[in-house]
Backbone bond lengths (Angstrom), bond angles and torsions (degrees), N, CA, C in turn:
res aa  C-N    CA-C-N  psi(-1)  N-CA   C-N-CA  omega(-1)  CA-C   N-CA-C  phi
1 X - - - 1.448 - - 1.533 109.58 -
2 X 1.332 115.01 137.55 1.364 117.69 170.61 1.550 118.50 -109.98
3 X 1.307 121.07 156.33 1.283 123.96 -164.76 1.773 106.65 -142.38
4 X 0.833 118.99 130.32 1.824 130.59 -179.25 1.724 109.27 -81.72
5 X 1.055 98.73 111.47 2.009 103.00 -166.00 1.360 101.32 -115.61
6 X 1.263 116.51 92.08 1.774 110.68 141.54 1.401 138.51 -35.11
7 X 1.261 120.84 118.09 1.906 106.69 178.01 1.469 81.69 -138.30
8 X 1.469 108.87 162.89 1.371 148.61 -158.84 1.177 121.10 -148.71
9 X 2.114 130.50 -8.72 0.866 124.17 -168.20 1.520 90.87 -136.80
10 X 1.662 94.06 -139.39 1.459 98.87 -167.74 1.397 103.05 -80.91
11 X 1.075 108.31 38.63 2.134 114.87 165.24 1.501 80.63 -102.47
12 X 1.148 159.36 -42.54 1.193 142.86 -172.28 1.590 121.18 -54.43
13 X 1.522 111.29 159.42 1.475 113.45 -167.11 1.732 115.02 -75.35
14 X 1.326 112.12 135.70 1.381 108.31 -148.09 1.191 143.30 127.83
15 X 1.851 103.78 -66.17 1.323 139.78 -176.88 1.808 106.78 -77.75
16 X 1.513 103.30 142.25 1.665 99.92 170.73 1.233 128.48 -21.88
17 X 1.334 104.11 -68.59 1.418 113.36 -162.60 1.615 116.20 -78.11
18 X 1.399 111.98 5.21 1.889 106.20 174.43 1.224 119.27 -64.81
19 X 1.777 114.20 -15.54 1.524 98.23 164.13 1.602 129.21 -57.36
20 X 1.162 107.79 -19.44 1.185 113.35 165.42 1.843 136.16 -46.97
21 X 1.122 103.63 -29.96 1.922 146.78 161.72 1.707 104.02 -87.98
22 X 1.157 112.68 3.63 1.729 92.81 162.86 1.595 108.94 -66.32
23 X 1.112 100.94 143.63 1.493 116.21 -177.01 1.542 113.33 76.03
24 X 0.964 102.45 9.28 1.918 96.28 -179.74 1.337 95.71 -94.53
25 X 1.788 99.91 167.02 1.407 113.25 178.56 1.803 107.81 -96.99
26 X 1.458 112.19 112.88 1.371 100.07 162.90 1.468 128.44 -62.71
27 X 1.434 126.11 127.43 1.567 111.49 172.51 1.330 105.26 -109.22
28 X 1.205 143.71 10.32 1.141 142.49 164.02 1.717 133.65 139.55
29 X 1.370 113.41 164.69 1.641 83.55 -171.55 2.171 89.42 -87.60
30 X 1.773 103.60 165.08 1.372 112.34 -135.76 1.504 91.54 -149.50
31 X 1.333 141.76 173.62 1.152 141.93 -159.07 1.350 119.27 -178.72
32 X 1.411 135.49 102.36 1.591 144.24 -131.82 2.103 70.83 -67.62
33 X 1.321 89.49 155.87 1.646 123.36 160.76 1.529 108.57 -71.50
34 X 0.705 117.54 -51.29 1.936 131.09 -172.35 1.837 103.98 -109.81
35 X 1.608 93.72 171.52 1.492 87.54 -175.42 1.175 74.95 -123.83
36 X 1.477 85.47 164.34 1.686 132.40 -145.37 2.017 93.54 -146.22
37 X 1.769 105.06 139.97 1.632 100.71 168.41 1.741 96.10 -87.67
38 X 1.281 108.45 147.53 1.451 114.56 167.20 1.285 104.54 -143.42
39 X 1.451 114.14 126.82 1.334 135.92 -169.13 1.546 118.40 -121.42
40 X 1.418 114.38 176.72 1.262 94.85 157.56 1.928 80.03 -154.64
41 X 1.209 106.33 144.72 1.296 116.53 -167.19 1.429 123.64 -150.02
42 X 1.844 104.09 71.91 1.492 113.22 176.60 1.695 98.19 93.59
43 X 1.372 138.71 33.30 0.874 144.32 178.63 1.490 118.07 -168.81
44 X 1.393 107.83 151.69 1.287 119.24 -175.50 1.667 118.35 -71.55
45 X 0.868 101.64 1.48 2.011 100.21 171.35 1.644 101.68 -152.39
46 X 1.091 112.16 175.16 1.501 140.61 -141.68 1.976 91.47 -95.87
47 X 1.571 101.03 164.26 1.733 103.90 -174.25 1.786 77.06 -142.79
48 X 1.332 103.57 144.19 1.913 106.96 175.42 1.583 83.32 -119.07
49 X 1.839 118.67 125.35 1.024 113.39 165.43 1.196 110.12 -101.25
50 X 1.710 117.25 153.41 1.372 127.81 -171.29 1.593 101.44 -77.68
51 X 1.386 119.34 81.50 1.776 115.09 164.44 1.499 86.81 -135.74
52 X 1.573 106.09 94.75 1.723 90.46 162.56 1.587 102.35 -76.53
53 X 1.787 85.34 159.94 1.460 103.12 179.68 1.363 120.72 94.84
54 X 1.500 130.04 -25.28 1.131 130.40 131.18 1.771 158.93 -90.34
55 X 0.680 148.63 141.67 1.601 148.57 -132.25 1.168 113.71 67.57
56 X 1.817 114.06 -126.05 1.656 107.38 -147.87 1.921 105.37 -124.57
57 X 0.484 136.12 -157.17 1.518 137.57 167.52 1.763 98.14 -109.11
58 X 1.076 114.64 113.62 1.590 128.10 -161.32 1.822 99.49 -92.82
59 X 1.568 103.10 131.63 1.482 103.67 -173.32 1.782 92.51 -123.18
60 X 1.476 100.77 142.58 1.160 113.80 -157.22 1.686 113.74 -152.63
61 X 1.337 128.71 -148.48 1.341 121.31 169.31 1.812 100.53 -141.87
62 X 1.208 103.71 151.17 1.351 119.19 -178.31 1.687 128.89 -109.20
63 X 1.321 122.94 107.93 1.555 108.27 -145.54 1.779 83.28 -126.37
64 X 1.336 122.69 145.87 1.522 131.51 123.89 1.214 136.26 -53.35
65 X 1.422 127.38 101.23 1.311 128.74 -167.11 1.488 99.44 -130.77
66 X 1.691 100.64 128.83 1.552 109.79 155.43 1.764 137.92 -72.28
67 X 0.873 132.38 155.48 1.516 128.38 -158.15 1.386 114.38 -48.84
68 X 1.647 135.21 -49.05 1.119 121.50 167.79 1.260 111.02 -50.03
69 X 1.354 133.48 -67.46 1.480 135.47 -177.84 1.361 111.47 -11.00
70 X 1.988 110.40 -75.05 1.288 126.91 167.31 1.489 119.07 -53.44
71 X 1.466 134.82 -3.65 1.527 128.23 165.12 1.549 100.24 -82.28
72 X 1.327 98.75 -51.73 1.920 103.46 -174.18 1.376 104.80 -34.25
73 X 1.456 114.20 -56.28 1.532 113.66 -153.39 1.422 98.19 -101.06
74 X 1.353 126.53 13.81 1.542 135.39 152.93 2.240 105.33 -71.34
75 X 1.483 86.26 -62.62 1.324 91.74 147.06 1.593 144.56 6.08
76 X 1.230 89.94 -110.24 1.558 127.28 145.91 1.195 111.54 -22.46
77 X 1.561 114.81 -72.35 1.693 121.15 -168.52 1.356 106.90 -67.48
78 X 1.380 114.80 -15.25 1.508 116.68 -155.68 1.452 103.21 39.09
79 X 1.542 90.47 68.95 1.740 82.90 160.23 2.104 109.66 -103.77
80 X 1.267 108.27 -172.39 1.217 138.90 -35.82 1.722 117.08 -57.83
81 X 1.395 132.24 -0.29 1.788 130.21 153.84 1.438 108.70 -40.93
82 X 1.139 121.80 -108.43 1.636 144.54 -175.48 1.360 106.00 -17.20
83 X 1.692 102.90 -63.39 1.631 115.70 -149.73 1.818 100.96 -119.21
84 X 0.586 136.58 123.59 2.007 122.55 145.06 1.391 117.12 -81.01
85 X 1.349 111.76 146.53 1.728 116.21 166.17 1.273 110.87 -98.42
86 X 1.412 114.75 144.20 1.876 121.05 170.84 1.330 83.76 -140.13
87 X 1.620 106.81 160.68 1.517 139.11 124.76 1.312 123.37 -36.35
88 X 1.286 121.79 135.56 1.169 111.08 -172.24 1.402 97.54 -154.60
89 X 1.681 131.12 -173.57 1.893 120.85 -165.49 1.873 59.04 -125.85
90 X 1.681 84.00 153.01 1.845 112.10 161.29 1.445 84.70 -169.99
91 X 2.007 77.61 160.39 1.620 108.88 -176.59 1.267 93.72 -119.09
92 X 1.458 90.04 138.98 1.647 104.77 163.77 1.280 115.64 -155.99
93 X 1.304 110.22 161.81 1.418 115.97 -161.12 1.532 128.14 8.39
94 X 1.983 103.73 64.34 1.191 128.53 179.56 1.916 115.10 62.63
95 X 1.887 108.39 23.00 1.524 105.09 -159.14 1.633 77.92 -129.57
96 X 1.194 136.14 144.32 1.652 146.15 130.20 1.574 97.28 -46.98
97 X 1.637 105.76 124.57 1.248 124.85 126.23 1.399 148.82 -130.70
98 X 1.112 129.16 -175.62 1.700 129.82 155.97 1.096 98.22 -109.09
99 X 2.035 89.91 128.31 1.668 128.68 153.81 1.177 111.60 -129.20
100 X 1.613 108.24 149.11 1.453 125.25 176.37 2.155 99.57 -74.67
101 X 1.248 105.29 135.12 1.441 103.37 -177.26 1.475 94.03 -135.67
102 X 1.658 117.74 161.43 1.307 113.79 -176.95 1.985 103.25 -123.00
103 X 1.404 85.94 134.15 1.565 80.18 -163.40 2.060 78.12 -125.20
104 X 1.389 108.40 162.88 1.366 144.35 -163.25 1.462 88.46 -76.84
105 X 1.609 108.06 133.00 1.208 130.41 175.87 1.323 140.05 -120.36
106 X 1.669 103.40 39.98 1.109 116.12 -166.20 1.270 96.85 -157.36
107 X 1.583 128.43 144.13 1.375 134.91 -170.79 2.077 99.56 -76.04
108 X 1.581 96.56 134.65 1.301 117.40 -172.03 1.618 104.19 -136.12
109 X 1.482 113.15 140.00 1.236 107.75 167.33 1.447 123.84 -85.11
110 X 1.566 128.19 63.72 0.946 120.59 -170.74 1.346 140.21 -81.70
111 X 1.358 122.46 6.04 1.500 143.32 167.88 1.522 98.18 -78.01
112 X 1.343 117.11 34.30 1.425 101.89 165.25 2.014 97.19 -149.52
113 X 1.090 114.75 25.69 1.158 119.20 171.66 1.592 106.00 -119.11
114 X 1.508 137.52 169.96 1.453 147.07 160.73 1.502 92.04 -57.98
115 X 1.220 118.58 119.79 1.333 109.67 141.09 1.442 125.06 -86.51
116 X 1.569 120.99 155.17 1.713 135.27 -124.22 1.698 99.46 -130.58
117 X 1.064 121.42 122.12 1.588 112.65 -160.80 2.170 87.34 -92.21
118 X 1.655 112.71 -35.07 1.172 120.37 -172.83 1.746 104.66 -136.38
119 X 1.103 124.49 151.21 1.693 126.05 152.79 1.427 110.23 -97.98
């Protein structure tokens, strides 16, 4: 089974953690439909909190990943503690889709940081 994964942080190309996306298919860089707060708060990469409708429209990259891929970076996120996954609408390469994105799973005061349209 394949699955369409949004990242926004250091899952992006570049960043440490994209080894994690070896072997995935890039489909392009991609940009949440709705806004999303994105912060970064006492740490070296970014947290997407789940309040749609507030902050920025979040631009990011859009990958095809098969199920191990998506456990690794379940992994990684320490989800479901750390991180949760949802569905979410993104555009990419001028098309609406659904990707699984991992947004912060733990109450944060984040209306008191910049929210981040990109990292």
């Amino acid at each position: 089974m394949r699955y369409r994964l949004f990242v926004y942080g250091t899952l992006k190309s570049g960043f440490s953690n994209h080894i994690f996306l070896k072997g995935a298919k890039f489909l392009g860089r991609a940009q949440t439909k709705k806004r999303y707060p994105m912060i970064v708060a006492n740490r070296p990469y970014p947290y997407l909190i789940d309040k749609e409708g507030e902050g920025e429209r979040v631009y990011g990259e859009l990958y095809e990943v098969d199920l191990p891929t998506l456990k690794r970076i379940d992994r990684l996120e320490e989800y479901p503690l750390y991180y949760k996954r949802k569905e979410i609408e993104v555009e990419c390469e001028g098309r609406g889709q659904k990707a699984l994105c991992y947004f912060l799973n733990r109450p944060v005061p984040y209306r008191k940081f910049k929210f981040l349209k990109e990292f």
